[in-house]
N, C-alpha and C positions, 0 to 999 in steps of 0.2 A: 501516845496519840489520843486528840480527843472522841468524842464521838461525833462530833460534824464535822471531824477532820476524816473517820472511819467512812463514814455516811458518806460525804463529796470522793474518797475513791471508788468505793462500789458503784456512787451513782456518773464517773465518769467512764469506769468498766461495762456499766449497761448502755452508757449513749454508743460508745466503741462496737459493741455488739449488736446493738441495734441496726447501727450503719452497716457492717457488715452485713449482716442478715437482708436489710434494703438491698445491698448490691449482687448478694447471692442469689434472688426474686429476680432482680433484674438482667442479671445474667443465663438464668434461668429462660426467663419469659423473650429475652431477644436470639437466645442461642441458633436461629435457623433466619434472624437477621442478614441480609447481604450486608458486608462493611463492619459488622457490630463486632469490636474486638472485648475479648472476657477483661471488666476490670477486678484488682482486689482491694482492698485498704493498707492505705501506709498508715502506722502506728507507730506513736513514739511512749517512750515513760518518761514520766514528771515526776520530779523530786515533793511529796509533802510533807513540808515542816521540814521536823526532824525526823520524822519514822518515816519507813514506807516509798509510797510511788505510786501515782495513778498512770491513766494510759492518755494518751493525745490521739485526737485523730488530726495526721498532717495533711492526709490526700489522696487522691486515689492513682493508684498504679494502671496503667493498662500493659496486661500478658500480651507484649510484643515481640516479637525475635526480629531486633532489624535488620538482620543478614538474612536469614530467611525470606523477610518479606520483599529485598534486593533484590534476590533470584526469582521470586516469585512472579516479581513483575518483568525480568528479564525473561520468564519462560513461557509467562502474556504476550510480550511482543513477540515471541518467536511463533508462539499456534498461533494468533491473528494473521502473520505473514504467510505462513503455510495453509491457513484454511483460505483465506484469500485466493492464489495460487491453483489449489486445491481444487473450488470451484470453478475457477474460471477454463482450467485446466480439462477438467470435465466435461464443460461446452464445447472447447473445442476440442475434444475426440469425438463428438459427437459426429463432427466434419470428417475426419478423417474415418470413423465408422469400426466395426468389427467384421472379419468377411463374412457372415452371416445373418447383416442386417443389411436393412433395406435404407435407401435414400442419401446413401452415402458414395463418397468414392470410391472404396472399392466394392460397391453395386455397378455402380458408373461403365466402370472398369471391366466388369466380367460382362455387362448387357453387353456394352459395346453399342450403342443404339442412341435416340434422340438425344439421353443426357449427357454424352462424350460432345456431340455434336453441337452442343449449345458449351459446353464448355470451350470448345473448339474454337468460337465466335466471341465469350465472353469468357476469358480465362479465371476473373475473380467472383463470378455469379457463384459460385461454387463457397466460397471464401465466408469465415463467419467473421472475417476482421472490422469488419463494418461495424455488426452490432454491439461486437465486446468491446471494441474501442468504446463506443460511446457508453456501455456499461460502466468501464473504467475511469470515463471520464465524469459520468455523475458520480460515481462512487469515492471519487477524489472529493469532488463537491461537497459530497453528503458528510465526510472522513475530515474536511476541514471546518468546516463549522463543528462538529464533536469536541473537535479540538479547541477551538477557539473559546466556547462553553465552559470546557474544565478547567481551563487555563484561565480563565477569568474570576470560578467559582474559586479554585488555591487562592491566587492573587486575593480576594476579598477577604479567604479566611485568614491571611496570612496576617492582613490587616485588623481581621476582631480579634489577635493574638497578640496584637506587636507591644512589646514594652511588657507582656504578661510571662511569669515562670510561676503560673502557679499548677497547681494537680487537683482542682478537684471536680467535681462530675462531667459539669457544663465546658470545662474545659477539652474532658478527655470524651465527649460528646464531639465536638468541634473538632478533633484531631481528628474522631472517625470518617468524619464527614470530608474531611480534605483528603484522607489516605483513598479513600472511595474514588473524588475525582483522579487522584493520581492512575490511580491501578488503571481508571477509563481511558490515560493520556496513554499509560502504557503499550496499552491494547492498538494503537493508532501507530503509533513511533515509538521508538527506544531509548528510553531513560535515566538517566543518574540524580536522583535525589541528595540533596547535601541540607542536613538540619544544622539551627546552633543550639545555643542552649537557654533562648528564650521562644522558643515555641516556632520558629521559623524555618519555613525550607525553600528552598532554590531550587528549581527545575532544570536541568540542561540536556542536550541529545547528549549520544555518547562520545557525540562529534567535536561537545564542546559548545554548542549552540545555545544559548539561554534561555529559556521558554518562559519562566517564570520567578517571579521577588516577589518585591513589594506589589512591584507592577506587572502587569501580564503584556508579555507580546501577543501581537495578533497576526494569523497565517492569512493570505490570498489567496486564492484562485480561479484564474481567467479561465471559466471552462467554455470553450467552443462550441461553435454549433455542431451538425450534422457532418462525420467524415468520411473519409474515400479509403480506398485499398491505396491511395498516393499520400496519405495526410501523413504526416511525421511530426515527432516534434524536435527543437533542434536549439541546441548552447546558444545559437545567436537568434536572436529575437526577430531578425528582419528576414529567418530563413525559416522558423518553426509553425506550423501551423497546430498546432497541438495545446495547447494550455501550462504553465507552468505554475509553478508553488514556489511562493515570497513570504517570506517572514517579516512583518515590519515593527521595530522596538521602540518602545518606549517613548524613546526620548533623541526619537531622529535614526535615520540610513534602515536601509533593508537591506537581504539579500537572495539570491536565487538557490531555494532548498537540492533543487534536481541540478542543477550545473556545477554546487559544489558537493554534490553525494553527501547531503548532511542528516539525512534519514535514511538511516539503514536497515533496519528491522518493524514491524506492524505491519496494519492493514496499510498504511498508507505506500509505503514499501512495497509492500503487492503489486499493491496497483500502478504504479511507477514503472516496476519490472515490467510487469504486464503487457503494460501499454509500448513502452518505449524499445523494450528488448525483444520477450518471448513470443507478443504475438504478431512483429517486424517481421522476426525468423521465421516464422507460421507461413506468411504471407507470401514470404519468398519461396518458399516450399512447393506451395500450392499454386503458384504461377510457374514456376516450374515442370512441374506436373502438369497443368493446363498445356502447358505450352508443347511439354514432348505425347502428352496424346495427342494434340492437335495438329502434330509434325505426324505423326505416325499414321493418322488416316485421312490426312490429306494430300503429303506431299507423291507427286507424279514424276515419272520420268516420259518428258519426250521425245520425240525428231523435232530437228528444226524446218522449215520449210524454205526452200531453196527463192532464192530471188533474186532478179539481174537488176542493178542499177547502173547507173550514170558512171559511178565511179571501179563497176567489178559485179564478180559475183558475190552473193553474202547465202545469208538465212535470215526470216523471218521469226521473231520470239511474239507469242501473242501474250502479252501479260493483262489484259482483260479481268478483272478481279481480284485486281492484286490489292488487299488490304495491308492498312497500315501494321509495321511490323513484320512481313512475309517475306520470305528469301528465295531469290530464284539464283540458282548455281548452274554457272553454263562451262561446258568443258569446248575448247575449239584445236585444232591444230593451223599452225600458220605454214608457211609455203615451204619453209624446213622441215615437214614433218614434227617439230616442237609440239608437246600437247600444252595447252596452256588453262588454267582454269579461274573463274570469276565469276565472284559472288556480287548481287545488286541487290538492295534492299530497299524499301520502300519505307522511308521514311518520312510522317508526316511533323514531327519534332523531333526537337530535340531526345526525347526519352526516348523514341523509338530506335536509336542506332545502338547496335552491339556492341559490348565494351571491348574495350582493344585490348 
């Protein structure tokens, strides 16, 4: 071996170690980076001449465990879904109260006083379905535009990538920076990432749904105004009054995320349940409730009062105050001695009558 043959390996060993050394500093200095994953250097050896070998540097590795990082985001969208939940769950026990606190139903309950009495008159004045609905429903809002962002921020990167296998800084830069939007998709919905082996990944639910390529889909949502202890929302569009979530691709057709349960885990998931399911069931609870305290200290037993008409003797019923909803039960006997009994109800709509 010559000596500029000696010389050019030692001084391809110090570029190698140099780099290295650069990446060690940098690994270093971003360690407490959100997103920053640790790279190291790919190295190859090179045949010189006849004697010997120097080092190549081919590129930089990034310390990834792709299975790991799978679950990792599977177990993002599942504490987003739960803390979601979690919260909202929270508010309302607020409603339903501890027996020990005050402003609640079962204060309500043990006073027995003006707040039974106004629940009595307003069964869902009580109810905190109002508010969190519309929590839910900005929160949708706020949770699809998130998405919309990440989904769009992949899609670009996927594109300063395309046609590229290569490994080195700026590259494995750029991969941090799309892993980061991902993890953020996670957090929202539930995902399956599929890479090739030119730098690209594909977004889909677990559902199957495609979120992201080359190009990015983009989510909708109609969020409503101000809603009712009556507002629902519903698979047919000309019966829902609630807002739904649309996915619309590419390259033509949408579809309806909630009518075909194509999110199933995240915040967005939450709030779906939320909305649609958990605090439905709340509602009916607490009109429930409403309704058999307001049976229990209101309803009377009378006499009828006797009165001769045209056609016989009867009884007089004074229903004077009968509001929408109220049930007057009257027991009579007819001229066999038969006792017979019937219920009338005061209905002002249709929601008002009893289900059969």
């Amino acid at each position: 071996m010559s000596l500029s043959q000696a010389l050019a390996t030692a001084m391809s060993g110090l570029r190698a170690n140099q780099a290295a050394l650069a990446l060690v500093s940098s690994n270093v200095a971003n360690a407490e980076t959100p997103g920053y994953i640790r790279k190291s250097l790919i190295q190859t050896a090179e045949t010189t001449a006849n004697y010997g070998s120097s080092v190549r540097v081919a590129g930089v590795n990034r310390e990834l465990d792709a299975f790991v990082q799978a679950q990792l985001r599977t177990e993002m969208s599942g504490a987003a879904y739960a803390n979601i939940r979690s919260t909202f769950l929270a508010n309302l026990q607020g409603v339903y109260g501890n027996p020990d606190s005050t402003g609640t139903l079962e204060a309500a309950f043990n006073t027995l006083t003006t707040a039974i009495q106004a629940l009595s008159t307003s069964p869902d004045s009580q109810s905190a379905r109002i508010g969190v609905i519309n929590a839910a429903e900005n929160g949708l809002a706020s949770a699809v535009s998130t998405a919309n962002n990440a989904m769009s921020q992949i899609a670009a990167i996927n594109n300063q990538l395309l046609g590229s296998n290569q490994t080195d800084a700026s590259t494995a830069s750029l991969l941090d920076q799309r892993d980061q939007y991902i993890n953020q998709l996670s957090q929202l919905m539930d995902v399956k990432v599929i890479a090739n082996g030119s730098n690209q990944v594909s977004v889909f639910t677990t559902s199957g749904v495609q979120l992201v390529g080359v190009e990015a889909a983009k989510l909708t949502f109609d969020a409503q105004g101000t809603v009712t202890p009556n507002t629902f929302w519903d698979a047919d569009p000309s019966k829902s009054a609630l807002g739904t979530l649309k996915i619309d691709f590419p390259h033509g057709g949408s579809m309806d995320l909630i009518a075909t349960n194509s999110i199933r885990s995240g915040a967005i998931a939450g709030y779906i349940e939320l909305r649609d399911k958990t605090l439905v069931q709340a509602q009916s609870q607490l009109d429930q409730l409403a309704a058999s305290l307001s049976s229990t200290l209101s309803d009377q037993t009378v006499a009828g009062t006797p009165a001769s008409t045209a056609g016989g003797d009867g009884f007089d019923l004074d229903l004077n105050g009968l509001q929408n909803g109220n049930t007057v039960h009257v027991s009579y006997k007819d001229s066999t001695g038969t006792v017979h009994n019937l219920s009338i109800v005061r209905a002002d709509g249709m929601t008002s009558l009893p289900d059969q």
